[in-house]
Structure formats: C-alpha cells, structure tokens
N, C-alpha and C positions, 0 to 999 in steps of 0.2 A: 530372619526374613519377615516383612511385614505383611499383615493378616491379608488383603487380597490379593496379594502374589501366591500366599498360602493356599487361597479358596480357589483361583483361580487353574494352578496344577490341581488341586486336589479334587475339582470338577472336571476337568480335562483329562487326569488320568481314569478318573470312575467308569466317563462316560466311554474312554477304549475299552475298558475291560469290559463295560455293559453291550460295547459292541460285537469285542470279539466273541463274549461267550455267546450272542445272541446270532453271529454269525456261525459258529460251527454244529449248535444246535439247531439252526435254521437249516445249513448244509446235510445235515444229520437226517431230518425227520425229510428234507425232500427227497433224497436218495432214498430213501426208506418207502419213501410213498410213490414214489418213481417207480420202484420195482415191484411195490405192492400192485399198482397200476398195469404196468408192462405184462404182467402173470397174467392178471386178469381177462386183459387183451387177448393175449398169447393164447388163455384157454377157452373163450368167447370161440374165436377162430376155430380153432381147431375142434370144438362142439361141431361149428357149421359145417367142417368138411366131412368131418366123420358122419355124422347126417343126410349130406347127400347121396340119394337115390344113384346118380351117376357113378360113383367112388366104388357103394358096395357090387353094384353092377359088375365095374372093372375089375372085379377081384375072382369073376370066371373066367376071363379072357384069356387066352392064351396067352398074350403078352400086355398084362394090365398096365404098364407104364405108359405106354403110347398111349390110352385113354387118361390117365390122372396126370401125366405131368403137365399137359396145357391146360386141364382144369387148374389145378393148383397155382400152375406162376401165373397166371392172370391171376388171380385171387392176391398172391401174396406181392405183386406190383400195384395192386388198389390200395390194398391195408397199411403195407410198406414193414412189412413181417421180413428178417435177414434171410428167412428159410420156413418152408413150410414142405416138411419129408414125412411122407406116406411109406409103411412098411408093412409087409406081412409079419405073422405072428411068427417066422422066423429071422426078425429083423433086417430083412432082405428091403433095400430100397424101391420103391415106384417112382420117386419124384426126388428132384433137390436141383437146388439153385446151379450145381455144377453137375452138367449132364453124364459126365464122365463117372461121376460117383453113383449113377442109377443102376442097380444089381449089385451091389456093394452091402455087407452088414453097416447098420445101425448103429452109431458109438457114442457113446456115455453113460451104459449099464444102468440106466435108470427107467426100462422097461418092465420090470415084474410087476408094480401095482399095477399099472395099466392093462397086461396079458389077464388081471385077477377081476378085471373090470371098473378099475376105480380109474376118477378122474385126475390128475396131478400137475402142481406146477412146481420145477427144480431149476436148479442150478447146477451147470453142469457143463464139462468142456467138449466138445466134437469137433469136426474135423474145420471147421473154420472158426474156432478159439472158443474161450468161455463164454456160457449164452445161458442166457432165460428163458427157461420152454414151459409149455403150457401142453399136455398130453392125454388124448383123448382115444378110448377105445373105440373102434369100426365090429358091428356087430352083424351078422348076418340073419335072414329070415326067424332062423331060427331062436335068437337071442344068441348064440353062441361066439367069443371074440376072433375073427377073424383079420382083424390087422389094427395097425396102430397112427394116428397124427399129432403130429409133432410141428408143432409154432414154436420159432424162438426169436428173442431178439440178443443181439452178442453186448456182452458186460461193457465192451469197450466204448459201444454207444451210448450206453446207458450214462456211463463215466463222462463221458463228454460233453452229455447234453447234462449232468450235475455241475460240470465245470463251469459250464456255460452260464448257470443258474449262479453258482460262486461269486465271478465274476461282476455281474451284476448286483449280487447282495454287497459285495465291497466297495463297489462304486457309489451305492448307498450308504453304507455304513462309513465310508467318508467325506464324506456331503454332512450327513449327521454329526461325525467328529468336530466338523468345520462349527457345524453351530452350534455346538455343544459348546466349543471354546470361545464362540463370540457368546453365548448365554453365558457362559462364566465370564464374562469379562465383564458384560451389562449386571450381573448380581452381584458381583467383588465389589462394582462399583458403587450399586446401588444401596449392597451392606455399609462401602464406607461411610458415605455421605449419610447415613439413619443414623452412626454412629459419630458423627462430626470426627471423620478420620483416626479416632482413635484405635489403639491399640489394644487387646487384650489386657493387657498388664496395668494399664492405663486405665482401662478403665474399671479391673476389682482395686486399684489404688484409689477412683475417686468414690467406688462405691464404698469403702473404708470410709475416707475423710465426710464423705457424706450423712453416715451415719454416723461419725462421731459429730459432725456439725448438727446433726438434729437433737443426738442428745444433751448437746453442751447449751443449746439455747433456749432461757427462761418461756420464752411463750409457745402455749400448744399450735403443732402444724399436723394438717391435714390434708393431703392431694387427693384430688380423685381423677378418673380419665374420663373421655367422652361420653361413656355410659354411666358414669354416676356413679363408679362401684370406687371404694376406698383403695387406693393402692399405697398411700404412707402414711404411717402415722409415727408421735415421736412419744414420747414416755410423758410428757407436759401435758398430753392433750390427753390423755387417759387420766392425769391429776386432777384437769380442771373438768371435765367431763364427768367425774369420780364413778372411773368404771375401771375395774380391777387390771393391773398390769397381763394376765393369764387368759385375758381372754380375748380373742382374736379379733380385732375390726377389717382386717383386712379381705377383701371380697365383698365386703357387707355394702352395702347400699345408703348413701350417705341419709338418706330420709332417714333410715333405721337408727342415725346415730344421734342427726342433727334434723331439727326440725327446723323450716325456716332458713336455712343455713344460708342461702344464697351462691350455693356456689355452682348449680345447675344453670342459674340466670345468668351466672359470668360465663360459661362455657359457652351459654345458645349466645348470650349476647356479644362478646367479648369483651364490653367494658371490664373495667375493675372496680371494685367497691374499698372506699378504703378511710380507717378511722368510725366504722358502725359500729352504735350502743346493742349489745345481743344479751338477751337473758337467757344463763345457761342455767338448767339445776338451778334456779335462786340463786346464781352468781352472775354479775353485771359484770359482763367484759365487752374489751373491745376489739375488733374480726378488723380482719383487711383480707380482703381477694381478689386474686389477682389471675388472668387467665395463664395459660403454657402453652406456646405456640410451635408446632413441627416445624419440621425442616422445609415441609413443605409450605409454611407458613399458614397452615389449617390449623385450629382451634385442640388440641388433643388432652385437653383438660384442665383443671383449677386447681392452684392452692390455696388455703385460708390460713392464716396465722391469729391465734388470738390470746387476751393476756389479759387476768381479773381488774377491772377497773379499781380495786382497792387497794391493790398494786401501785396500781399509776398513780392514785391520789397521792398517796404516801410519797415517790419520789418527787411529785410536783410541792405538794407542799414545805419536803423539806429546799426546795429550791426556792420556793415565796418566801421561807426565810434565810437563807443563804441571801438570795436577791435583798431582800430588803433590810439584813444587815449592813449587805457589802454598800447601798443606798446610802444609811446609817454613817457610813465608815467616811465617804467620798465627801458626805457633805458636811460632817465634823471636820476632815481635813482640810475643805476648802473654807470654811468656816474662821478653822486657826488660821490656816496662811493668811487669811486677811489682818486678824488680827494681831501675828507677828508680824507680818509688815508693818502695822500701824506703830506698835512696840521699836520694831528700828528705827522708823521715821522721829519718831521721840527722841531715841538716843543719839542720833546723827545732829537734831538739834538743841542738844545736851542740855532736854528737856526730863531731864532723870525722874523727878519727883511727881511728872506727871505721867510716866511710864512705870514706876513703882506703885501709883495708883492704881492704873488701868491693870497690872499684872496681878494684884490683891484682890480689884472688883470681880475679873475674873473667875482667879481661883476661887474663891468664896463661892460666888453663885454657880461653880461647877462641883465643887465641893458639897454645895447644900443639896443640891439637884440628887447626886450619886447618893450620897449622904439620904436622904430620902426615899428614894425610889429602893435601896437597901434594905432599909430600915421597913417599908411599910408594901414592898412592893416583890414578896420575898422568892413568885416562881422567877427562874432567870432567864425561862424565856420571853413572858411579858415586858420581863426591865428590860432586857436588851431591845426586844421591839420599841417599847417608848424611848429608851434613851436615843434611837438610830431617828424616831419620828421627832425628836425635839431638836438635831443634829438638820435637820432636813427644814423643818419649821424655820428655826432661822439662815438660813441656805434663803428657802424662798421669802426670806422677812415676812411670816407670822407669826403673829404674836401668839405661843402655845402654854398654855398655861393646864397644868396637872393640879386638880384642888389638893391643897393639902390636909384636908380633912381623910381623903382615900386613904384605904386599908382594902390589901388586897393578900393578907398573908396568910388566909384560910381556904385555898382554894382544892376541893376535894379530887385526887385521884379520876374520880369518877369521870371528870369533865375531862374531855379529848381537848388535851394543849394546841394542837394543831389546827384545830376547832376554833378556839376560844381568841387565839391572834390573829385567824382569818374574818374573823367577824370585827374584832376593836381595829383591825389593821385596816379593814374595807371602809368602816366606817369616818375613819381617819383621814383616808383619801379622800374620801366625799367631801368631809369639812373641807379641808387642802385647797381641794378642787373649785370648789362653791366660793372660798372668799377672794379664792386667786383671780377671779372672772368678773367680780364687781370693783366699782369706781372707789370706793372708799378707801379712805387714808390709811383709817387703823384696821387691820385684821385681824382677827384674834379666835381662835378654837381654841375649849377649855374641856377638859374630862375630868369625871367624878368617877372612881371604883369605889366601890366594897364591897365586902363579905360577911357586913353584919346581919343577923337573920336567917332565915332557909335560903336565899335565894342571891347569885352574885349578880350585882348591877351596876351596869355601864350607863353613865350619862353624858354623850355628849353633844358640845354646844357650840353656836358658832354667829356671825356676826353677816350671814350673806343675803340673798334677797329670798329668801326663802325658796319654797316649793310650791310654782303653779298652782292654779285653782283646778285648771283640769287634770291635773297628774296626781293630784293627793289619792283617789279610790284606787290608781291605776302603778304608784311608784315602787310596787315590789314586783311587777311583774317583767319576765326578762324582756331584757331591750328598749323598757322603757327611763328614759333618760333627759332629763332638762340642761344637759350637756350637747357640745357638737356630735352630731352623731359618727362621724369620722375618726372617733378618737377610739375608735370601739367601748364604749361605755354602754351602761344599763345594764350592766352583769352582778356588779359589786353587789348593792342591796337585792337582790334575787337571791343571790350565792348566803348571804348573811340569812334571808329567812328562812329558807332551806335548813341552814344549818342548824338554825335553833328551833327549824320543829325537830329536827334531828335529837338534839338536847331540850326539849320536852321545853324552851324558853317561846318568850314572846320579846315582841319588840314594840312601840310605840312610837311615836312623834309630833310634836304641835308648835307652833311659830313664838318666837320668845320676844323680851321687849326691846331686841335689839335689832329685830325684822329679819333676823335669821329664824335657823331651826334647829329645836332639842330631841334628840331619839334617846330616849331609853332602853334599856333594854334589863331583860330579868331573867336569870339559868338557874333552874332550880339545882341547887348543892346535892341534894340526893336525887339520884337516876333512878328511874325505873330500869325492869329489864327487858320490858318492850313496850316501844313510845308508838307504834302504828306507824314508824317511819317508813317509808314507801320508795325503795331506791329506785326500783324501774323510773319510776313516774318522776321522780327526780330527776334523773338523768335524758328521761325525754324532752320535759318540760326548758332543761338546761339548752339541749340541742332541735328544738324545734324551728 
C-alpha cells in the first residue's frame, strides 16, 4: 500500500478513536453532572418548602394535606420537579403528584438521615420508578423534626435528556470525522508532493546512494538551509577544511566554518556563484554555489562544492601537454603526408633517384634533429615538447631553428617540469604567433637552452615586428596583448612571469637586428624553500 493511502486510513482511523473515546467520556461526565445538577435542584427546593411558614403551620391541622398539597403542586409545576411529597415523621404522605397516594407510607427507605436532621440527596426507586431526590427536614418551633420533603426527578428523565445530549455529540463527532478525513486527504497529499511522490523505501534507498555519492566525490560539498545552519557535509570538505573527521559541522552555522563563504548571498539572492577563486586555510580553491529550490519553488537553501586549485592545475597541465603533444603528433603527420605524396609523385614519374634523394634529405635531418635533441636535450618532457613545436613550425612554414650550442641535460629536480614547458611552451606561441601576423617572406624563431652555470636559460628569438612602444612598461600584465584581442590572448606572458617569480627566475626582453624580439629568461638551478610566492594574489591577479 503506498505511503498516503497509509496516512490517510491511519489519520482517519485515529481521529474515530479520538472521537469515540471523546464521545463516551463526554456522555460520561455529562450524565455525571446532570445528576450532580438534578440533586442540587432537587435539594434547593425542597430547603424552600421545608422552610415555609405555611408547611409547618399545616402540620397542626387536622387534616394537613388539604393545606400543603396545593402549596406544593403549584411549586412543583413552576420548578418542573416529577414529585414534590410531604411526609410526617411517620412517613405518612401530605402531597404527591397522584392524589390517590396521599395518606399512604413514604417508599424508598431512605428517610433515617433525614428523621436525624441531616440534609440528603439519593437515589432511589418509589412508587413512580427510579428518581433523584433531594431530602430536607421540616422542623418545628421548637427545633424538633416534625416531617420530611422530598424533591425528585425520575432516572428515566435524567436518561433521556443524556440521550438527547448523545445524540448530538455524535452528530458532531461526525461532522468532525468527515473532516478529519478530508484533513487527511489534504496532508497525504500535502506529504506527497514535499516528498516528490516518493516512497518510504525509495526514499532510505536514495538516502543510501546519496550518501555514497557524496563520499565517492573528489570535491568538498557543503549544504546549508534557509537559516544558514549546516545540514551536509561530505568527508572532502572536512580534508580540505582540515578539520578533524569526529567533530560535528552539522547544526553549526556556516559563518562558524566558512568565512566569506558566499552561500547566505546565494540563498537571499538566488543567483548561483560558480568557478570563484576562495582562500581556505592557505589553500586556494575553487567554490561553485548553487541555490536549492522547494517544491514550492521558494529558495530553501545552498550548496557549495569546492576543490583545491592545485588540483586543478595539475589536471590542466597535464592536458596542456597531452594537448600539445597530440598538436605535435597532427602536424608531424600532416607534415609527412605531404611529403609522401611528394615521394609517389616521384615514383609515378619514375623519378627514382630523385625520390631516393629526397627520402635520404629527409631522414638525415630527422635523424639529426632526434639525434640531437637526445643527445643534449635529456628531460623527455622538454624533447617531446620541442620535437611536437618543430612538427608544428613546419605545418605553419616557420622557419624553427634550435641552436645547437643548447645543453639542457642538467636540469635540477627541484624545478617543476610542468612549470618549466608552460613557460618555453608560452613563449613559443608568442614567437609562432608574432611572425605568422607580419608580411615577411622568411619567418624564422630560434631557441638557445642551457644549463651551464647556477641558473637555466632560455633565449628566444624571432624575426617579427616587435613590441609596441606603448605595451613595452605594460606587456606582462594580464590581458595585455599586441594580438587581436578576440583570440583571447594576453594570458601567455602573464602566466610565464608569474611562474618564474614562482621559481625565484626573471625574464627579460629587447628588439634584435632583425626587428623582432629576444626574451630571456634565467631559473635559478637551486630553489629556495620560500620564494615570497603569493598564490592568493596570483590567482586574483589571473582572474581580475
């Protein structure tokens, strides 16, 4: 049976039991207070009659009945009393509703308290059925008890007018049922839809998968709800946070955990924030938040996702070299295919000896190149970088030239490889870029390495129209670029000086005699173990 057919019997049944207990205990205490009532009445009256002057009078009479019983039934036709019987202290009647029974004993033996002068309300049967009497001594001048009054009203009444009262509570009490089961029917519903129809079962199965999904994902997440208080956190977010697995965020108040955090302004605002630089504890990551929207499509709180930026460098960079291998690779093979076409067109015109040439020139100068760059050029991710940029050089026909004086096969540990190809690789582009743009026939970028000395140094050089007069004080700052600015450029040399205050290098550059431009650049072989690098400021700088 699904969950609001469940809620809905299971409020529908409550609210009968809460009605019937509510009706018999209700039935209960009125009857109860009914009779309490009736007594009261009952002994009220029969005070008054026993009191009157006229009553005790009549009780010298020679025949006292003729004077009390048209006192009395007028009395007891105003009050609306079933019976209202006057007795001497031999239970001898004076009055009663049926004139036939006047001079008659007295019946339901519950005169002695009364002869002893007490007042009394009983229950008790007499001669027109069971009744509630109210019993009051008639006392004479002298204080002494000289007869008895007796007020009742008959049980049957009593009963009737409780029924009466019944009857009515159940006419309520199903009125009440009725909407009791349309309130179940509006909560059943109301729970579905909170719960996007699900199920019980359904939904500790996704509260399972949810929680293994938050353990199984690398970046720390944080929800909070409309008041700001933490309501999930995952084990990532406690790593990068570095705050002990044991000790609880949850309830806490995200200010208490995250300062800055942003995710109170995604709640009031509902935008989402996504891809911000945040410094956590001296670690640079990056946050995304995003709001949580109800059912009722109201705001009911934020999650952040966030994941150490030295992280992400690392996967980016080993994709800047994947990418600019696989660069490497495309424009080698387009490279040869030209070249073995050229190779058949020879042999088609059984041009052998000048196709035996060109396959010797060839190999040779690929030969020497490899040959070279092995030889003097010994980390192999540098080689592969240059051999993919020399593959690419001629793809775009420039003329790339590696001095052969470079020695690059002492390059220290110390210096970050991923570092070191981002800077000769950026620098590379530039040249690329710079000679591909001018009118000149020949284009040609040339690189110097080595490693002799403290310090390794790149020089390279290139053939294009240099760098602006106004951009020289201003060319390492980001986004400034003597390129179309559409191409998104002005990062490259940004990214490079950065890096090398990172590696405690400098960089240089000044106009050569071919009306291009030569950079320098120098990384010192020994590292400190703290260069003042400044990642915050890095990373803002980057994304300002």
């Amino acid at each position: 049976m699904r969950l609001h057919y469940k809620l809905i019997i299971f409020i529908s049944v409550l609210i009968l039991i809460v009605s019937s207990v509510f009706e018999i205990v209700s039935q209960e205490m009125f009857l109860k207070n009914l009779k309490h009532e009736k007594g009261l009445k009952a002994l009220a009256i029969s005070q008054t009659v026993a009191n009157m002057p006229e009553i005790r009078e009549a009780f010298s009479n020679a025949k006292p009945s003729d004077s009390i019983q048209p006192i009395v039934e007028k009395i007891r036709k105003e009050v609306g009393a079933e019976f209202i019987v006057v007795g001497n202290k031999n239970e001898v009647r004076y009055s009663h509703p049926n004139p036939l029974l006047i001079g008659r004993k007295m019946v339901g033996g519950d005169n002695d308290k009364v002869f002893r002068g007490q007042e009394i309300v009983s229950e008790s049967t007499g001669t027109l059925g069971p009744s509630l009497r109210g019993k009051t001594p008639i006392f004479d001048d002298k204080g002494n008890v000289i007869g008895v009054v007796s007020v009742g009203y008959l049980i049957e009444d009593i009963d009737h007018e409780a029924k009466a009262f019944s009857k009515k509570l159940l006419k309520n009490s199903i009125v009440i049922l009725i909407l009791g089961i349309g309130a179940a029917f509006f909560i059943s519903f109301n729970i579905k839809k909170s719960i996007f129809g699900l199920e019980p079962k359904e939904i500790g199965r996704m509260y399972k998968e949810k929680h293994a999904i938050l353990e199984s994902i690398h970046e720390g997440i944080i929800a909070i709800d409309e008041y700001g208080e933490i309501t999930v956190v995952n084990e990532n977010a406690h790593k990068v946070l570095s705050i002990p697995n044991n000790i609880k965020l949850r309830g806490l108040k995200i200010e208490e955990v995250l300062h800055n955090s942003h995710l109170k302004k995604v709640v009031e605002t509902g935008e989402p924030i996504y891809d911000l630089e945040f410094l956590i504890n001296e670690k640079m990551v990056i946050i995304n938040c995003i709001p949580i929207i109800g059912v009722d499509s109201k705001i009911v709180g934020a999650v952040t996702t966030f994941r150490e930026k030295s992280e992400l460098n690392k996967l980016l960079n080993e994709l800047s070299q994947i990418k600019a291998y696989s660069e490497g690779l495309r424009a080698q093979a387009h490279e040869y295919s030209n070249k073995l076409h050229t190779i058949l067109g020879l042999i088609q015109l059984e041009s052998y000896q000048e196709a035996i040439e060109l396959i010797s020139k060839e190999s040779n100068i690929t030969q020497n190149i490899i040959h070279f760059i092995m030889e003097e050029i010994s980390d192999p991710v540098v080689a592969g970088l240059l051999l993919g940029k020399i593959s690419l050089a001629n793809e775009l026909k420039v003329d790339f030239n590696i001095d052969y004086n470079s020695s690059f096969v002492n390059v220290p540990k110390e210096v970050n490889r991923e570092d070191l190809i981002t800077i000769i690789g950026n620098l590379l582009n530039n040249a690329f870029d710079a000679v591909l743009e001018t009118n000149k026939s020949e284009k040609f970028v040339s690189l110097f390495l080595t490693d002799l000395g403290d310090d390794l140094v790149i020089e390279i050089e290139d053939n294009a129209n240099g760098i602006p007069d106004e951009l020289i004080d201003e060319i390492f700052e980001y986004g400034v670029t003597s390129k179309d600015q559409s191409h998104n450029s002005g990062i490259g040399l940004h990214l490079v000086q950065r890096l090398l205050h990172k590696l405690n290098g400098q960089i240089t550059f000044h106009s050569n005699e071919h009306g291009g431009t030569t950079f320098i650049v120098a990384i010192p072989k020994r590292q400190k173990e703290s260069n003042g690098y400044d990642e915050k400021e890095f990373y803002r700088s980057v994304n300002c």
